[in-house]
Structure formats: structure tokens, C-alpha cells
C-alpha positions in Angstrom: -12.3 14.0 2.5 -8.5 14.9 1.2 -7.6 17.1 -1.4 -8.7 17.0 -4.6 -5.1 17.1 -6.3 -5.0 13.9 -4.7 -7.7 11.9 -5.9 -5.6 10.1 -8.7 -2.3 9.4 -7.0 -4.4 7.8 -4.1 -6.7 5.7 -6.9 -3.6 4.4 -8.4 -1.7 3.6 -5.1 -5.5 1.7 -4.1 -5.6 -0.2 -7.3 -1.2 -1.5 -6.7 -2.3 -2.9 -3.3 -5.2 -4.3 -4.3 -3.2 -6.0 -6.8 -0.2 -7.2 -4.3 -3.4 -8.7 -2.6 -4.4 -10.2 -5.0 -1.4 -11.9 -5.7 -0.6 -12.6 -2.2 -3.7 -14.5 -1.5 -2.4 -16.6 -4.4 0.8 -17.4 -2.9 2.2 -15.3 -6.0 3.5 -12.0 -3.8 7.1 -10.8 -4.6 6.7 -7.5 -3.5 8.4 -6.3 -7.3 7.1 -2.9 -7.8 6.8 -1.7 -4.4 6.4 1.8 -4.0 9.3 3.3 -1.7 6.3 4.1 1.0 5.2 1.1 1.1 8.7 -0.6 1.8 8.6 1.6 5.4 7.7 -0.2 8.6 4.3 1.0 9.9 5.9 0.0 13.5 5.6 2.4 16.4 7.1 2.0 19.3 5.0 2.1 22.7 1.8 2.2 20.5 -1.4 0.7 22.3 -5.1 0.9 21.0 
């Protein structure tokens, strides 16, 4: 588990991407309200499973 001070911030970031799925399945994505971290890359170079 992760902090309680947490909880909300991580609820409401779950509930925005769940949306932006939502809309994406739709074909109605525009990625408007993006959070800043969200706009990052999640590449990493030289990363295998």
C-alpha cells in the first residue's frame, strides 16, 4: 500500500484516465486536460522484461 496522504490525489488521477479511456475507445481522445505527468514519455532506453 502507499501513503495515506495520497489516497485522494491517486483516486482522482484513476478516475482522469479512466475517462481519457473512455473517450479514446470512442475515437473522441484529444488529450485536453492532460496532467503535466502524463505528457512524459514512459520510454527507457535498453529496458527488457
Amino acid at each position: 500500500g502507499g501513503k495515506e496522504e495520497n489516497v485522494k490525489a491517486a483516486q482522482d488521477i484513476l478516475l482522469a484516465r479512466a475517462k481519457a479511456n473512455s473517450l479514446a475507445q470512442l475515437g473522441k481522445y484529444t488529450g485536453e486536460g492532460e496532467s503535466e505527468e502524463a505528457k512524459e514519455g514512459m520510454f527507457v532506453k535498453g529496458y527488457t522484461y
